[in-house]
N, C-alpha and C positions, 0 to 999 in steps of 0.2 A: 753131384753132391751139393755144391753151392748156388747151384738151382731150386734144388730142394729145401734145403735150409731157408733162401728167399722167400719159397712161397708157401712155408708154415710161419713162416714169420709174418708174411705181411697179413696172413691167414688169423694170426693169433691179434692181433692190429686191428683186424679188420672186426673180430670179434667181438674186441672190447668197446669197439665203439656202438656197435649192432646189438648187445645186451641188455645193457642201461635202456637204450631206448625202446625195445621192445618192452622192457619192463613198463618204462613208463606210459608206454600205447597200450598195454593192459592195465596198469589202473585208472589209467585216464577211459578207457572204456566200460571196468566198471562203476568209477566214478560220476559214467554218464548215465550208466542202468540206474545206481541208485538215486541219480537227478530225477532220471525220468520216472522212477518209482514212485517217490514224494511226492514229485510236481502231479503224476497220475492220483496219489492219493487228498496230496493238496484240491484238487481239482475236483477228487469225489465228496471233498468235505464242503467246499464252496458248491457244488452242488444240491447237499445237502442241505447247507447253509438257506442258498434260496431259494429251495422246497419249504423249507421252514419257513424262511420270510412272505411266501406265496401263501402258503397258509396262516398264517397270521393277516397278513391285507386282504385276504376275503373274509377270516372270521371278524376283522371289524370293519369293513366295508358295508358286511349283510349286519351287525351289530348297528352299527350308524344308522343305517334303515330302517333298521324295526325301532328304535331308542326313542322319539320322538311320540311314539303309540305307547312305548311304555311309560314315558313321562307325561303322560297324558293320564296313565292309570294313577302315577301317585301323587300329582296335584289336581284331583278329582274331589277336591272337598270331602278326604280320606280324615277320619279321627286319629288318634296318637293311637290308640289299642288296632286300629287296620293296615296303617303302617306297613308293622313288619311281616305282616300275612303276603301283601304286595309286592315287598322286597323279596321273598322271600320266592312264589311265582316269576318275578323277572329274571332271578337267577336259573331257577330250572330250565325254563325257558333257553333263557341264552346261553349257557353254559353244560346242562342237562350233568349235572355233578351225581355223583355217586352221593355225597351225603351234605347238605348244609343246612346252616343254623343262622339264624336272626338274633341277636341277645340286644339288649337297651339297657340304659343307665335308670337304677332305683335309688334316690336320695336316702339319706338318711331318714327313718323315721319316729314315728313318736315314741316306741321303744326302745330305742337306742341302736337299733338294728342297723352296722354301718351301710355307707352306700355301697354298690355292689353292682354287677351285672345280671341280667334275669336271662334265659333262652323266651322268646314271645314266638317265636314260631321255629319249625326243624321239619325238614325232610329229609328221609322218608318216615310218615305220618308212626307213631307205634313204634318206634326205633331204641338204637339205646338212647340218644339224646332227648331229654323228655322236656315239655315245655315244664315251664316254671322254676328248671335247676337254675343253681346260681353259681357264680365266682367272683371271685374276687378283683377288684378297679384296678390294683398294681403290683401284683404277682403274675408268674408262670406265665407262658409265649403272650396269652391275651393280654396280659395287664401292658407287658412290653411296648404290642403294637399299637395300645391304645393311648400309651406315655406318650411314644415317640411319634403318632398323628401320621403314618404312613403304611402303605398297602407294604406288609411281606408276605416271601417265598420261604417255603422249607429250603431252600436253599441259603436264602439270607441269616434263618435261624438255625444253619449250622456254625455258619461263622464264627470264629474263636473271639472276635472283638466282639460280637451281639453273644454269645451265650456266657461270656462274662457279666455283660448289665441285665439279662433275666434272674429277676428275685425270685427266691424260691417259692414254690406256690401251688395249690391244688389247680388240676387242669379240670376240661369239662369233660363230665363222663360220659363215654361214648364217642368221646370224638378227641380223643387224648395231642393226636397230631395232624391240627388240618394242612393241606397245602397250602393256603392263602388265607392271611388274614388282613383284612380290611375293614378300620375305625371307620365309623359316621363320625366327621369331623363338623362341626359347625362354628365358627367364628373363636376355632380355638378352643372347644369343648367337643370332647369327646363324648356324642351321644349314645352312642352304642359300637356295635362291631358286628361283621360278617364273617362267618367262618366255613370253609369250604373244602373239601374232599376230593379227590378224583373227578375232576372235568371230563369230561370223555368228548369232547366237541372239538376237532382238530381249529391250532390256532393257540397264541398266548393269550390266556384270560385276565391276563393281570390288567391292562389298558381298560378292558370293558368294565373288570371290578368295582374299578379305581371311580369309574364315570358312575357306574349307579350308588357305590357308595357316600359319592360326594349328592348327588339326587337325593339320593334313602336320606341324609342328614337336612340337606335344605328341608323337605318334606315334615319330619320328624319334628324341626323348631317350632316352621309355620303351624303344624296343627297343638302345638304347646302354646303360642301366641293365642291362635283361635279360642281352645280351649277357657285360657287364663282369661281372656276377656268377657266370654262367657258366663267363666266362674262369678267375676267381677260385676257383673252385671245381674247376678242374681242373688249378689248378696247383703246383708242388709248393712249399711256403711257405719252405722253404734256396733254395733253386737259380732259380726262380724257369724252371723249364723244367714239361715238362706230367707229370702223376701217375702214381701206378702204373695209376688207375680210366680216365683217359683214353685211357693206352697200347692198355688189356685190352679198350675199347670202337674203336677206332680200326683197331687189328690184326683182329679179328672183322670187321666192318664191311667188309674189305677183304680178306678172306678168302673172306668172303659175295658179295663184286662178282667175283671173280675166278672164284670158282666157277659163279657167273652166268654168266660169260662165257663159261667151256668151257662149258656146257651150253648154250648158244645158238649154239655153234660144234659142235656134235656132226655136224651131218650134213656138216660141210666136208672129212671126211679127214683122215688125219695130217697129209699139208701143212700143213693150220693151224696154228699156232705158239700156246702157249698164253699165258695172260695172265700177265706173269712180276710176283712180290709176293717178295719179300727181306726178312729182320730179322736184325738186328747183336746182339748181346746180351754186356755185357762188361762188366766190374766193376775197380776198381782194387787192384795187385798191394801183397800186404803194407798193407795200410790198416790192418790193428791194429796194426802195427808205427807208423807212422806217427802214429795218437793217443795211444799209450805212450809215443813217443821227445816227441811236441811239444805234446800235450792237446787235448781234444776240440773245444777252438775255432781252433784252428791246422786241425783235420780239418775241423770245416763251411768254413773259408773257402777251403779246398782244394776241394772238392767243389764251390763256389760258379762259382771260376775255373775248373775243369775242365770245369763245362757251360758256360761261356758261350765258352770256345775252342773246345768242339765245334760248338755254335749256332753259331757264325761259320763254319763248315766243312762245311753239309749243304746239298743244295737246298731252293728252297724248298716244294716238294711232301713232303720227307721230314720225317717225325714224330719229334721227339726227344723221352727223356723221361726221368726218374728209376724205375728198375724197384725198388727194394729200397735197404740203405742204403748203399751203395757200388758199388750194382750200374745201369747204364743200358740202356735198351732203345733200337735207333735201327729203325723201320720202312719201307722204303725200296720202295713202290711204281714198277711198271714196271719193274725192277729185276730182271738173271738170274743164277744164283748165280753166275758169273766176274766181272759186273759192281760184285754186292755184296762179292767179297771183296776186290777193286782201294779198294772205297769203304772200305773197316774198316781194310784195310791202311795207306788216308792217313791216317784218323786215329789209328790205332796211331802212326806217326812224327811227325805232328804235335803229340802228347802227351810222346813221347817225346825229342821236342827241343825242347819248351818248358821255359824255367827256372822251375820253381813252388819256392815257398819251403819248406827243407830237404829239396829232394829228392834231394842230394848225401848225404844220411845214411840214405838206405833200402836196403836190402840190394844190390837192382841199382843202388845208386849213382845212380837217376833214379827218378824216379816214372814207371812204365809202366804200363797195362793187359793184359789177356788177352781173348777173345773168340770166342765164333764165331758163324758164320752160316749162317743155313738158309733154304731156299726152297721156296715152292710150287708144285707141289703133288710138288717131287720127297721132302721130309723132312717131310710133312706135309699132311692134308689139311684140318684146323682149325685155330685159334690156339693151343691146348691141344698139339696135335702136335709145329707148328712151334717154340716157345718151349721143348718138352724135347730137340728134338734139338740146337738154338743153345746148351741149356742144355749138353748131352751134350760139344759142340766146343768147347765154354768151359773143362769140367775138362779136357779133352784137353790141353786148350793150358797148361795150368797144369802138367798133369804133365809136360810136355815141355817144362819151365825159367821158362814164363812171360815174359812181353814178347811176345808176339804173338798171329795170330786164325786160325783152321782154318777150312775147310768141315767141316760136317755131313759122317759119315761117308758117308751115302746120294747127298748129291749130290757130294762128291767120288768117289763109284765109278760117279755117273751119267756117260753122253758129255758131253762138254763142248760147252757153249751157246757164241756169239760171245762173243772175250773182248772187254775194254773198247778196243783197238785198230780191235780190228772194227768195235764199235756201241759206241759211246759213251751211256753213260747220258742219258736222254732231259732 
């Protein structure tokens, strides 16, 4: 009996200690399973991880390879309007995106029409995003990512600190949520933005974006520079309208198109109507009288407000410009000579009844012009032609009292084309 008793005792001893520890050789095993669960799942996300990263350092390895051919396309001596056509190509290209868009910065203009973004190119071509929508500089995601002068993610524009500082705002139609938006940044001005859609191109596109959007902007300045010097160069430094060299290249040019024209229309019969090109040519009446009676700076600021009342007075297709030193050329495309002389006429009266200072002291008691016009191809069949016979109707008109404008002798004996009742200038 006290044998027995011993050895459930030392049995029951033996137990307590052999429990505990079993217990804890099972969770200490499965504490090891689910080590080694995480650590196996750890390990499938770091594999994942650089899959990922494997494909991102080929999408911009092959990226860096071709960039240098693409930056090749867009400092190709590209104008500001070809631009975003070429941005717009690199991305398809390197990204092959489901949907993007090009927008540029539109200043304020002479309607009060504030600055704004324009779409200037969008794929795919016919889509909802149309060229020429607009939005707004600092509202909605765009405006955000163009304040703030850096490439985001839809990811970044969830953020509770970023959809706090998005102002409310109309988004662009058709493309309400891009995945990446990226400013043309240049020197701290937001030139425009790139907006983009579904990449479908394995690889992070943000790095590449980021590189062509900073290009797109360089690009974008340089032909604003180009441009502006251009502009400046062809403009006349008083009047601040276009020069005698622009006129003499602009009238050619359109002399040249028009002559094209007939000759592409040669086998359609008289029926065909030919490409009608008109130019005003008119100088103002008594002007040395006018720098004699009030000095030669009373004369430039006359000349000054005489082109910009006429600039207010042409379409905007029609070329205005300073021809000589008192003398103006207006070239007036699409334009047939009843049409053009309805148009010299208005402004003949519009000059004529504006109050410019001392023009009560000039012989006709008002400052008036003289003028004529000629057209092609009935007073000419070059620029050289057309400008002697406007030249011809100009003294006409002078000998005949002055204050008004003639037809060219040739197209006043020619049939008379539709007057401006008929067909209103285009």
């Amino acid at each position: 009996m006290g044998t027995s008793v011993a050895f459930f005792l030392g049995l029951a001893v033996t137990a307590g200690f052999l429990v505990p520890l079993l217990l804890r050789m099972r969770a200490s095993v499965a504490e090891a399973r689910g080590d080694a669960t995480a650590a196996a799942q750890q390990m499938q996300g770091m594999r994942r991880a650089n899959a990922q990263l494997e494909d991102d350092l080929a999408f911009l390895t092959q990226f860096l390879k071709d960039f240098p051919r693409l930056a090749r396309e867009l400092y190709g001596g590209l104008g500001e309007r070809q631009i975003p056509g070429v941005l717009l190509s690199i991305v398809q290209r390197s990204l092959d995106p489901q949907q993007v868009a090009v927008l540029v910065r539109r200043e304020e203009d002479k309607s009060g029409k504030p600055a704004r973004f324009v779409v200037a190119a969008a794929y795919p071509e016919g889509a909802a995003v149309e060229t020429g929508a607009e939005v707004p500089l600092d509202t909605g995601e765009i405006g955000f990512a163009a304040d703030s002068q850096i490439v985001v993610t839809r990811q970044d524009l969830k953020d509770e600190t970023t959809t706090a500082r998005i102002k409310p705002g109309s988004s662009l139609r058709g493309l309400s949520a891009p995945d990446i938006i990226a400013p043309l940044v240049f020197d701290q001005e937001t030139l425009g933005v790139i907006l983009l859609a579904k990449p479908r191109r394995k690889g992070d596109p943000t790095a590449a974006l980021r590189l062509v959007a900073q290009s797109g902007a360089q690009a974008l300045h340089t032909a604003a520079q180009v441009s502006r010097m251009k502009l400046t160069a062809e403009m006349d430094g008083l009047t601040r309208v276009f020069n005698k060299k622009h006129m003499d290249q602009s009238l050619n040019e359109l002399v040249y198109r028009s002559a094209c024209a007939a000759y592409d229309r040669r086998g359609d019969g008289p029926a065909s109507p030919a490409q009608s090109l008109s130019l005003f040519l008119f100088d103002l009446d008594h002007f040395k009288n006018y720098n004699d009676q009030n000095g030669h700076l009373a004369g430039d600021k006359l000349l000054q407000e005489l082109a910009a009342l006429v600039q207010n007075h042409v379409r905007k297709n029609d070329i205005f410009g300073r021809f000589g030193g008192e003398e103006f050329l207006l070239i007036l495309p699409s334009t047939n000579a009843a049409q053009a002389l309805a148009a010299a006429e208005k402004i003949r009266n519009v000059i004529a009844q504006h109050s410019f200072p001392f023009g009560e002291k000039q012989p006709l008691k008002l400052l008036s012009i003289s003028g004529g016009v000629a057209s092609y191809p009935e007073d000419g069949l070059d620029a050289a032609g057309l400008l002697r016979a406007a030249d011809e109707a100009l003294y006409e008109a002078k000998r005949q009292g002055r204050n008004r404008v003639l037809l060219s002798g040739r197209s006043a004996s020619s049939p008379p084309g539709p007057s401006v009742e008929e067909t209103a200038r285009p």
